[in-house]
C-alpha positions as CSV (number, residue, x, y, z in Angstrom):
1,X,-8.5,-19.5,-156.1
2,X,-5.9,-17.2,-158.0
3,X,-8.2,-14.9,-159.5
4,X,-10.1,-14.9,-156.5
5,X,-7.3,-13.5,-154.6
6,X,-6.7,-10.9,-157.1
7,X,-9.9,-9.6,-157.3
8,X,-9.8,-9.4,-153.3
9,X,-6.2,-7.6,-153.9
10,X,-8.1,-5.0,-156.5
11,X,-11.0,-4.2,-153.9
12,X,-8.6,-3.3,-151.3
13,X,-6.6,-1.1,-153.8
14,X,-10.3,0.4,-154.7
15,X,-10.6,0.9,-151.0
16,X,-7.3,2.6,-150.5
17,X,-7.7,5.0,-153.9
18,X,-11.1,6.0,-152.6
19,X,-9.9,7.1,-149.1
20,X,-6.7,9.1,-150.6
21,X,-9.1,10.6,-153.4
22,X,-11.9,11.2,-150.6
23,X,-9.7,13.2,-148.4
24,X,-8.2,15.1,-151.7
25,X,-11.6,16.1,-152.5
26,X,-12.6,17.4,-149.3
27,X,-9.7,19.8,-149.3
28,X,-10.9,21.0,-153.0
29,X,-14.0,21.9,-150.6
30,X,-12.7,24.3,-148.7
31,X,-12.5,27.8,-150.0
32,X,-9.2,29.7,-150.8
33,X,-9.4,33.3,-149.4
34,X,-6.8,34.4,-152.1
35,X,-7.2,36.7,-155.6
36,X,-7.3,33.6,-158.0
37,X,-5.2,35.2,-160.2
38,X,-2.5,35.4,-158.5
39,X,-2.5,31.4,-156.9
40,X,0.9,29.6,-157.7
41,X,0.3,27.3,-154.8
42,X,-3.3,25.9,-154.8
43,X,-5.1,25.3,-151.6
44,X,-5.7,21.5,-151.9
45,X,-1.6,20.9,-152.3
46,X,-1.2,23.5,-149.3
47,X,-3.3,21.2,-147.6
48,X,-2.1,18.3,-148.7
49,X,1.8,19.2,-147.7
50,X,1.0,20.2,-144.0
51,X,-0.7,17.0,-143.2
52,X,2.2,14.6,-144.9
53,X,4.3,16.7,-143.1
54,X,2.5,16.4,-139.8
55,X,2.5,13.1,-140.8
56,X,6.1,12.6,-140.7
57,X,7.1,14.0,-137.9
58,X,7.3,17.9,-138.2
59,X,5.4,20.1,-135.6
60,X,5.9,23.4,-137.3
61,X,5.9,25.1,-140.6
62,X,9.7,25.8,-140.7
63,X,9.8,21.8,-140.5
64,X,7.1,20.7,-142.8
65,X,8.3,23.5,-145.8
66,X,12.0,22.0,-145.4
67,X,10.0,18.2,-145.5
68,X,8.3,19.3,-148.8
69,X,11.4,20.3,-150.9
70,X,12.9,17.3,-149.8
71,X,10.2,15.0,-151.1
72,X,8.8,16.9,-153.7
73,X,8.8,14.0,-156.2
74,X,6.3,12.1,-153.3
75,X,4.0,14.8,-153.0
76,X,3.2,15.1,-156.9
77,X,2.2,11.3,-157.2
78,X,-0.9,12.6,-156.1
79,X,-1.3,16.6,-157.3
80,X,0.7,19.1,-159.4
81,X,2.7,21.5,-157.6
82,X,4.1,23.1,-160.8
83,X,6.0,26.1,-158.6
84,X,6.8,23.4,-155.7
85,X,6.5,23.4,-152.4
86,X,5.8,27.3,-150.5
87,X,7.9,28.5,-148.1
88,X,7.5,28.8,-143.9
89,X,6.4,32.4,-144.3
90,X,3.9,31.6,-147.0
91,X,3.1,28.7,-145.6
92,X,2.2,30.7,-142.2
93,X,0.6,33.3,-143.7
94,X,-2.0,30.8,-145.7
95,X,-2.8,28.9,-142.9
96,X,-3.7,32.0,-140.9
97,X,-6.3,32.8,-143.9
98,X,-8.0,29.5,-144.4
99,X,-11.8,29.6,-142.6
100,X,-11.6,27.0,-139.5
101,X,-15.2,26.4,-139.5
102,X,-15.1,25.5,-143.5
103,X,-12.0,23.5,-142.6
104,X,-13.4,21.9,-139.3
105,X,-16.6,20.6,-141.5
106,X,-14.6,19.0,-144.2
107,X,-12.8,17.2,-141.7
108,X,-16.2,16.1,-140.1
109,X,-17.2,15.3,-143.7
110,X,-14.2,13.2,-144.2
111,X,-14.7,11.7,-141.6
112,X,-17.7,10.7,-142.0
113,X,-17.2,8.9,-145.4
114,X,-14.0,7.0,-144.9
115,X,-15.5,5.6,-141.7
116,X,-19.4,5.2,-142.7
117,X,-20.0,3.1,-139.2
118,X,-21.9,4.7,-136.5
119,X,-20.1,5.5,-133.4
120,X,-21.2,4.1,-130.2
121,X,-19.5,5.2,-127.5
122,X,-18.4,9.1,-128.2
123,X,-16.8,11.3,-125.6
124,X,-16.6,15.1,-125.7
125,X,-14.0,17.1,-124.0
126,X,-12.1,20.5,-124.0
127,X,-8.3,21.1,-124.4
128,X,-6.3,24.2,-124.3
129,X,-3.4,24.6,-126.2
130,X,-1.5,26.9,-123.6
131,X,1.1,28.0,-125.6
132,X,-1.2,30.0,-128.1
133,X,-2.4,32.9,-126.3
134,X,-1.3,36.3,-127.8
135,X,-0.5,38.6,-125.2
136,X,0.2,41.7,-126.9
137,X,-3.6,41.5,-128.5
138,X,-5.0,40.6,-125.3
139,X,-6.2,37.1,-126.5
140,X,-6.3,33.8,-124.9
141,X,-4.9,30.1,-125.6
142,X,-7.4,28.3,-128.0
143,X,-9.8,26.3,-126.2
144,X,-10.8,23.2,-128.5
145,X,-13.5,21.2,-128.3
146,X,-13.2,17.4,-129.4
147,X,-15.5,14.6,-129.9
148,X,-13.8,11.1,-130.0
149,X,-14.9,7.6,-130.6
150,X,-13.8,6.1,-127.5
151,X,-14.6,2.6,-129.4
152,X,-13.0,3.2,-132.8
153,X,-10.2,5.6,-130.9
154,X,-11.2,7.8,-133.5
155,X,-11.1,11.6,-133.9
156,X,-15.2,12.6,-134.8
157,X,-14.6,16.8,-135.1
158,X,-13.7,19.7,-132.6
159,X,-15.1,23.0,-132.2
160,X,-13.7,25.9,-130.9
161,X,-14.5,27.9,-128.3
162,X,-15.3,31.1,-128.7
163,X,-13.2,34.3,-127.2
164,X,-14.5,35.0,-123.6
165,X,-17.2,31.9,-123.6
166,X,-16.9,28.7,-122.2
167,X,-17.4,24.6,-123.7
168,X,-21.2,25.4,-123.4
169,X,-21.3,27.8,-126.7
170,X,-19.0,25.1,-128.8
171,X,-21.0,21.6,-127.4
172,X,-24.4,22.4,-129.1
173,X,-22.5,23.6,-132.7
174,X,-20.6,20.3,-132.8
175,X,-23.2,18.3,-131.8
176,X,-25.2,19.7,-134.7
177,X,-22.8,19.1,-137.5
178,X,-21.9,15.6,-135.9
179,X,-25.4,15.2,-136.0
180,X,-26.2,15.3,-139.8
181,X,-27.3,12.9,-141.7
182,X,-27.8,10.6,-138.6
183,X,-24.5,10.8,-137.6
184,X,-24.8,9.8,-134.1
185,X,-27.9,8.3,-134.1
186,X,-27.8,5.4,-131.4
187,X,-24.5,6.6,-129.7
188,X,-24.4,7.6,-126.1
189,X,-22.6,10.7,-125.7
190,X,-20.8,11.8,-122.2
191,X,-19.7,14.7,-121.4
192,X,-18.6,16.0,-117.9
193,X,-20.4,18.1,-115.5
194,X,-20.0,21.0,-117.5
195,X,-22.6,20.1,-119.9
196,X,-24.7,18.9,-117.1
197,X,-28.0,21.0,-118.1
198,X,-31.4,20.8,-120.7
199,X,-30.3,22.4,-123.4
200,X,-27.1,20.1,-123.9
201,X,-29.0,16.8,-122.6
202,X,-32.0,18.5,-125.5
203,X,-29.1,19.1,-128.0
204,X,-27.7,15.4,-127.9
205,X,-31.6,13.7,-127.5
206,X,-32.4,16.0,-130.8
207,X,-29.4,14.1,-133.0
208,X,-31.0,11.0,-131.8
209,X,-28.2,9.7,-129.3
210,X,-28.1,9.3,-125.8
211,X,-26.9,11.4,-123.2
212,X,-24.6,10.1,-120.1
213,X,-23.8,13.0,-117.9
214,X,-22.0,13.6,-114.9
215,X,-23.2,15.2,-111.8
216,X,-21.0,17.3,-109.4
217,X,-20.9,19.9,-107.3
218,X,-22.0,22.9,-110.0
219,X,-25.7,21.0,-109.9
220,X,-25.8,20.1,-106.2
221,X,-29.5,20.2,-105.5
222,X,-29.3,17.0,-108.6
223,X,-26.5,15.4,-107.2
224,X,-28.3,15.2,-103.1
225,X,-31.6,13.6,-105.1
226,X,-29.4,10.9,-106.7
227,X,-27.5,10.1,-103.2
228,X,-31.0,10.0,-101.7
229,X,-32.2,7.7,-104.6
230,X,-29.4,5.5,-104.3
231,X,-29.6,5.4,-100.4
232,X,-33.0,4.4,-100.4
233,X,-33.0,2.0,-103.1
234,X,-33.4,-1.7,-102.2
235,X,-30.2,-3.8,-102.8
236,X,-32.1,-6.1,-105.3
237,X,-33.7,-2.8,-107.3
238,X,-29.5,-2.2,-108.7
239,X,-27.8,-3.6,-111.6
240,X,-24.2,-3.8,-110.5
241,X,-20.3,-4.5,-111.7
242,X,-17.7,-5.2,-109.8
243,X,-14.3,-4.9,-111.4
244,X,-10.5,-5.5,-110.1
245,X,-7.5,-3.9,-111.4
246,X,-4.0,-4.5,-110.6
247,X,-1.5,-2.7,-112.0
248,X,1.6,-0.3,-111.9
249,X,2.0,-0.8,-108.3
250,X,-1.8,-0.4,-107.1
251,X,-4.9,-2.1,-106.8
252,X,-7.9,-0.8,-107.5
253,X,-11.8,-1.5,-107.1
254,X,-14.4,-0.5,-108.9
255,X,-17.6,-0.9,-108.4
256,X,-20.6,0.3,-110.8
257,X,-24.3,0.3,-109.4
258,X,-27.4,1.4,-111.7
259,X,-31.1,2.5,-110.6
260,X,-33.8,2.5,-113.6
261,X,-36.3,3.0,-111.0
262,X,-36.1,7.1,-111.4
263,X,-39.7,8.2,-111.8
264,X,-39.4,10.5,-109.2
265,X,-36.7,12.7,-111.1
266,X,-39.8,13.4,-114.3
267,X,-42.2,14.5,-111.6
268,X,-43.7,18.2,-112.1
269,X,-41.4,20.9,-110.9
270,X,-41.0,21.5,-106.9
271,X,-39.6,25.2,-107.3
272,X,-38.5,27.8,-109.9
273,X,-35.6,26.5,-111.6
274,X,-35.2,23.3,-110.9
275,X,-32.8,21.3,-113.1
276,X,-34.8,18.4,-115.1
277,X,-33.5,16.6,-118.2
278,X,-35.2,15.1,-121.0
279,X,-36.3,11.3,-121.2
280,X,-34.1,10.0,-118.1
281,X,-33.6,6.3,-117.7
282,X,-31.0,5.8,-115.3
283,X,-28.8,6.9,-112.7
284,X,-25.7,6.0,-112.3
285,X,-23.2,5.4,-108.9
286,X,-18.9,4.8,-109.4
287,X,-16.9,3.9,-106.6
288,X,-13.5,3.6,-107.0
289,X,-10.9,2.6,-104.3
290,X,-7.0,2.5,-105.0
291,X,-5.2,1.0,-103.2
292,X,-0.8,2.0,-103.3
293,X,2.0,1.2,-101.3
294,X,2.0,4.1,-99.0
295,X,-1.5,5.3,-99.2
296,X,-5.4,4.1,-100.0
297,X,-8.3,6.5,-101.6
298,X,-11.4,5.8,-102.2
299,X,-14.0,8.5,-104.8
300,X,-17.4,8.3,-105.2
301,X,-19.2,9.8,-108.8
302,X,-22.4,10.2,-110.0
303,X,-24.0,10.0,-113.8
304,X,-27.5,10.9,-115.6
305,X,-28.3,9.2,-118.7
306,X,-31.3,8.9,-121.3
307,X,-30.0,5.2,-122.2
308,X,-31.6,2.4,-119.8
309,X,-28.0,1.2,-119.2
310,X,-26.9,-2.4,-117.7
311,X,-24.0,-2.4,-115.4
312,X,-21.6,-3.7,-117.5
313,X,-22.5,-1.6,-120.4
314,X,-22.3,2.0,-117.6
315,X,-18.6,0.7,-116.5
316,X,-18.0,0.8,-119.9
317,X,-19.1,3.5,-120.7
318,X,-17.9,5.3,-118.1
319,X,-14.3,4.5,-118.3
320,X,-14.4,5.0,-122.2
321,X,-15.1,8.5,-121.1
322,X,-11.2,8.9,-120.0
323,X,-10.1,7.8,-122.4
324,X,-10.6,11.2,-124.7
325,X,-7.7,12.1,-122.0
326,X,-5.6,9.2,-122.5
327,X,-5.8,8.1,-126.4
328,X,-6.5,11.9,-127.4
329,X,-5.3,14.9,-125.8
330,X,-2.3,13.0,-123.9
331,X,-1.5,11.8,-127.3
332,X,-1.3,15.3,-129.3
333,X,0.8,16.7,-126.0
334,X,3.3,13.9,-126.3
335,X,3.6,12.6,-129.5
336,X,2.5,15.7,-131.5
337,X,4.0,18.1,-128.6
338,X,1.1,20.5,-129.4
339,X,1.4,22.3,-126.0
340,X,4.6,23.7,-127.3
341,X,3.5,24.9,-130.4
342,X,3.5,28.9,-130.1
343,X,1.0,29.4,-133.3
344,X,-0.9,32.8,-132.3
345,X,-2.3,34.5,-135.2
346,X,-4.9,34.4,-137.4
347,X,-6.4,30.9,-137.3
348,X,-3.1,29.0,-137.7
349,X,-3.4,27.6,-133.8
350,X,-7.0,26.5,-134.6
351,X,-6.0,25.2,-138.2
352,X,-2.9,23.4,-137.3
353,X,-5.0,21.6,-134.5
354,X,-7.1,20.2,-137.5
355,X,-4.0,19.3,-139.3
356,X,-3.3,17.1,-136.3
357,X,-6.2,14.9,-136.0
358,X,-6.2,14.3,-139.5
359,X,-2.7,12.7,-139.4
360,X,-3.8,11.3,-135.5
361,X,-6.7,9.2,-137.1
362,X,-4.5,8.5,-140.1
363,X,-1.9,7.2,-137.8
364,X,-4.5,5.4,-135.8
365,X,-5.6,3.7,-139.0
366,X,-2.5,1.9,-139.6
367,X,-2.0,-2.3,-139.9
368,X,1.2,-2.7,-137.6
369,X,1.7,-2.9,-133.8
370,X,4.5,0.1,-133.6
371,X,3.7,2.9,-131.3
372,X,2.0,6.2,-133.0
373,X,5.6,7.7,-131.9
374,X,7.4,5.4,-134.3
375,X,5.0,5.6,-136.9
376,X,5.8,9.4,-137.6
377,X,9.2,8.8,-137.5
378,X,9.1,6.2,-140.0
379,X,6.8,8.3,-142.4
380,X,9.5,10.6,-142.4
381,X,11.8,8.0,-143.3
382,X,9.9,6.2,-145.9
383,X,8.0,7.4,-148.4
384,X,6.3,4.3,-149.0
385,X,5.5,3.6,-145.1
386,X,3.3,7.4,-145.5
387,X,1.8,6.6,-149.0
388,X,0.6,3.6,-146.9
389,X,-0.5,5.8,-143.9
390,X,-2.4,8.3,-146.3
391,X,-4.1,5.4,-148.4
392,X,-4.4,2.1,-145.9
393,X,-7.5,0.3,-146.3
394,X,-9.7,0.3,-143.1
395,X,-9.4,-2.7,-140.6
């Protein structure tokens, strides 16, 4: 019984090594823009410092430079930094350089390997970070966009959007790299109505996932079929779930209904230009009515999707969807107050925002029950709560 504790107790220090050594090695990936002769601070420490220092609670570079020189001794149990720890301005200026698509795929990457399961449920959403535009160049806040495991509450990758585009030129380039190596094959990806088109539904079908889409007013011709299919339907044709929530002072009802009876949608075209996705299976209805103490409303949505879908399996689906608002871009707002950071230039805005869902999922990762708040403030504290943070076994 002894030694077979300890050999359990050395597989999970294997475990740990591996994920520490796995996300050192990915930053050793990323190329350094900078004459190699003159390098005193190498770009995997760089790396390194920013996200301990996200880690533990800093939100800018003035924070996380003053964080390094005061655990320096922490930082080189796991590289060198022979000339220490570089300044705010160097700092800044370094981040600025580094390539965020080379950055953004060794996240992916990392990803990838220290969480080898298959997602099932992924959402994909944009977030602006409003503080970053740069007036006097005439440029806009960066527009990122972010796939998360709804399931795992894990950060997958984020794209961003390019200067005067929209999420439609960033969905099918993060989709792609997701998409490697099987990386979402069997996952049902949502998206909202934005995406709601053939070349995204194409896009997601080509990785081998799902899609589940939803239907507004920007496809409206779409949106009257599927009220027409649903109000024609006979009641014993849907797959329905009912659901009752009460809680913080309201009461609401939701109730799912699903039609796999949607031949008529993969007839041949009526008129130029009609809007038909690939390999349809079902259609989907959400009602919701809340009831508060002053006031009832009721909503009614509609959703696509390539997966035959049961009721049960839509509602979940569906509400897994908000939850990239919730668990994600609430949580970097709040916790990680990245509306207020005023990065501008270069591609520190878009850099940083990598930075941040390294230490999110890090943070996630962790074995306790205390809030992700607490967690950064007690990485700061303890150097031995981040070492734990940066190498914890997965759950």
């Amino acid at each position: 019984m002894i030694r077979s504790r300890r050999d359990e107790r050395r597989a999970g220090e294997c475990v740990a090594e591996s994920r520490l050594r796995a996300l050192l090695e990915h930053f050793s990936t990323i190329e350094d823009p900078r004459d190699v002769r003159r390098i005193l601070h190498p770009l995997p420490e760089i790396l390194l410092l920013v996200v301990c220092g996200t880690l533990a609670d800093c939100d800018d570079y003035e924070g996380i430079a003053s964080w390094g020189e005061a655990h320096l001794p922490f930082l080189r149990r796991y590289l060198p930094y022979e000339h220490g720890v570089p300044g705010e301005r160097w700092l800044t200026i370094l981040m600025n350089r580094i390539n965020p698509a080379l950055f953004s795929a060794a996240f992916s990457d990392w990803v990838r390997e220290t969480w080898p399961e298959r997602p099932e449920l992924v959402a994909i959403d944009g977030k602006t970070s409003r503080r970053s535009h740069d007036r006097a160049a005439g440029a806009g806040p960066l527009h990122l966009v972010s796939a998360f495991a709804t399931t795992r509450r894990l950060v997958l990758g984020q794209e961003a959007v390019p200067d005067k585009a929209n999420e439609l030129a960033a969905i099918p380039v993060l989709l792609e790299r997701l998409g490697a190596e099987d990386g979402l094959k069997g996952a049902l990806v949502s998206i909202d109505a934005i995406a709601t088109n053939a070349d995204i539904a194409t896009a997601i079908r080509k990785v081998g996932a799902d899609y589940l889409l939803a239907v507004k007013a920007n496809q409206p011709t779409l949106r009257a079929e599927i009220e027409a299919g649903f109000a024609a339907a006979e009641p014993h044709s849907l797959d329905t779930d009912i659901d009752l929530d009460k809680a913080h002072g309201r009461i609401e009802h939701r109730r799912v209904d699903v039609l796999r009876e949607v031949d008529w949608l993969s007839g041949e075209r009526r008129f130029p230009g009609e809007l038909r996705l690939p390999g349809v299976a079902c259609i989907l209805r959400v009602h919701a009515k809340v009831e508060l103490a002053d006031r009832c409303r009721q909503d009614t949505r509609y959703f696509i999707s390539s997966a035959s879908l049961s009721a049960t399996q839509a509602a979940e689906a569906v509400r897994g969807h908000w939850a990239i608002e919730n668990r994600l871009h609430w949580v970097l707002d709040v916790t990680f107050r990245e509306d207020q950071s005023r990065l501008r230039k270069g591609h520190g805005a878009q850099n940083m925002a990598v930075v941040r869902h390294f230490a999110l999922n890090l943070l996630r990762n962790a074995h306790d029950k205390k809030s992700l708040k607490l967690r950064r403030k007690i990485a700061a504290w303890s150097p031995e709560y981040l070492s734990s943070l940066l190498s914890m076994p997965d759950r």
